[in-house]
C-alpha positions as CSV (number, residue, x, y, z in Angstrom):
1,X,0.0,0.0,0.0
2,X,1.6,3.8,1.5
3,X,3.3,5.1,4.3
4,X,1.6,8.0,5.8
5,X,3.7,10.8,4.6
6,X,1.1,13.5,5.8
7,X,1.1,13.4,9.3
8,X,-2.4,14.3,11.5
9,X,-0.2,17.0,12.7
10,X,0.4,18.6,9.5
11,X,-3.7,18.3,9.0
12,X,-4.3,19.6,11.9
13,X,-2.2,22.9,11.0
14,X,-4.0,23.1,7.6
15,X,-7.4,22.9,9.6
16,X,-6.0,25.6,12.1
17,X,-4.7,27.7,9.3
18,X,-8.4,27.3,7.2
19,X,-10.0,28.3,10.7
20,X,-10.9,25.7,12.5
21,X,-10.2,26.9,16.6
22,X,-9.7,23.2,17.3
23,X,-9.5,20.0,16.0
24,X,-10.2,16.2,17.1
25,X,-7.5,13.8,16.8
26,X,-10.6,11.7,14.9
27,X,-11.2,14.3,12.0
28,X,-7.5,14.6,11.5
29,X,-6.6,11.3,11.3
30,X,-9.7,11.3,8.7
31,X,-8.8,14.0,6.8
32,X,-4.8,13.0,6.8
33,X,-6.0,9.8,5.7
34,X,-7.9,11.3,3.3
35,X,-5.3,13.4,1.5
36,X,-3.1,10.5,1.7
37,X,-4.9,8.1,-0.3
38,X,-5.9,10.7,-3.1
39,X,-1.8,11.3,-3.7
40,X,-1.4,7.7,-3.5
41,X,-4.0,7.5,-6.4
42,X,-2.7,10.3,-8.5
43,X,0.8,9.1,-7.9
44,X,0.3,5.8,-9.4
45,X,-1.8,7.6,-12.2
46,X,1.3,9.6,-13.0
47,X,3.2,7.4,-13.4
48,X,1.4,5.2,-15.8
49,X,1.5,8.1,-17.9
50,X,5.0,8.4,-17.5
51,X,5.6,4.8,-18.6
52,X,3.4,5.1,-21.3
53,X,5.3,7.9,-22.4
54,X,8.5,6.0,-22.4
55,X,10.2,7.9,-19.1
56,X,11.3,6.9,-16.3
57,X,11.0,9.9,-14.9
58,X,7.7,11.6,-13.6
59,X,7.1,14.7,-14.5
60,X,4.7,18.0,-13.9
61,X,2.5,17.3,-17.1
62,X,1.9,13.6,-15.7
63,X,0.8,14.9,-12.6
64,X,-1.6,17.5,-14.4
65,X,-3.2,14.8,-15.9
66,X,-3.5,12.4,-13.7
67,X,-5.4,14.5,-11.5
C-alpha cells in the first residue's frame, strides 16, 4: 500500500490555518487519511503516464493529468 507521509499533525495545521479553533484527533486522522490516499491514487496515475510515455522519470505534465 503507502506510508503516511502527511502526518495528522500537519492536517491539523492546515485545519487551524483554514480556521478551525480546534481539531479532534478523529477528524485529523480522517482527513490525513484522506489526503493520503488521493496522492497515492494520483501518484500511481502519474506514473502510468509516465511509462506510457517511455520515461522513467515523472514529471509536472503527468501529474496534471493524472489528477
Amino acid at each position: 500500500m503507502y506510508s503516511m507521509p502527511i502526518t495528522t499533525l500537519t492536517v491539523k495545521r492546515i485545519l487551524k490555518d483554514a480556521g478551525a479553533e480546534r481539531v479532534s484527533d478523529d477528524a485529523a486522522e480522517e482527513l490525513a487519511d484522506m489526503v493520503n490516499r488521493m496522492a497515492f491514487s494520483t501518484a500511481k496515475k502519474a506514473v502510468k503516464l509516465a511509462a506510457h510515455a517511455k520515461r522513467k522519470t515523472v514529471k509536472k505534465i503527468d501529474i496534471e493529468l493524472a489528477k
